[in-house]
Every structure is written in C-alpha cells, then in structure tokens.
C-alpha angles and dihedrals in degrees: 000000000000114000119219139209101225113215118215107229136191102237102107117193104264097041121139096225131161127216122255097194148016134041095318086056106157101009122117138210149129136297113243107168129011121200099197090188094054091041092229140121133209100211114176128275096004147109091010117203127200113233131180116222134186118230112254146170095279087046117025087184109088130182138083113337132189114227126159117255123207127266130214117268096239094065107063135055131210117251106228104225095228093044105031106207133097113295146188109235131224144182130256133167123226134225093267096041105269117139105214129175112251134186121280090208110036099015082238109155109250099196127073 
C-alpha cells in the first residue's frame, strides 16, 4: 500500500467555499465531509455523479441514483463570512491560547 503524507489543510466540515476549477467553476456550498487522506472534500450540491444501485433491504427503490462525489481540496477556497468573497486562510492565537483560522483579506475569525 502507498503511504501518504497527509497535509493538514485549512477546509473544516461546515465551510461556505466556492469552487476555483473544474466543471463546478464559480458555484458555492457547504462543506458536508472532509477525507484529509484523499485530500478531497463533499461540499453540498455540487460535482454530481450517476450511480447505479440495486434495490436492497434498506431501499427497496433500485436504479440509477444521483449522489455528490469529493473534490479535490485545491480547487476550492474558503468565503470569509464579513466579506463575503473567496479567501486564503491563516493562523492566529488567541488571548487564551486558542489557534483559530482567520481571514487573509479582513482579519475576520473564521472558526466558531
């Protein structure tokens, strides 16, 4: 098996982002699951794949079903909430210690 160096990157389930390539160039949503090994991201909405599925005892429907499928973390940027467009992200510590993610752009924190 091919081992990995995972990068720790700054796409947090929950994020408003908006895609930078691909076919999904310019569309926003959230992010629902992150697979830091992969690298990739499922955000909401978005890069819809066609898969065929046999009926079974969970669903008792079959036939072909539309799910998202991940993207690759590189292609897609974090929306700071204040200013509301596409941002780089960077670290900051706190008063009391906490390192948070803030906005490149306004300084605004990006972590609840």
């Amino acid at each position: 098996m091919e081992k990995r160096n995972t990068v720790k990157f700054n796409v947090r389930k929950n994020d408003q982002v908006v895609v930078t390539a691909g076919r999904e160039l310019g569309k926003k949503g959230k992010v629902l699951k992150v697979f830091p090994k992969k690298e990739q991201v499922v955000v909401e909405g978005l890069n819809f794949i066609k898969k065929a599925q046999r009926p079974t005892q969970r669903s008792q429907k079959g036939g072909i079903i539309e799910k998202e499928s991940p993207i690759h973390v590189s292609n897609v940027m974090v929306v700071c909430s204040r200013c509301s467009q596409p941002t780089r992200t960077g670290r900051s510590q706190l008063q009391d210690g906490k390192r948070v993610r803030i906005c490149k752009k306004c300084g605004e924190i990006l972590d609840k």
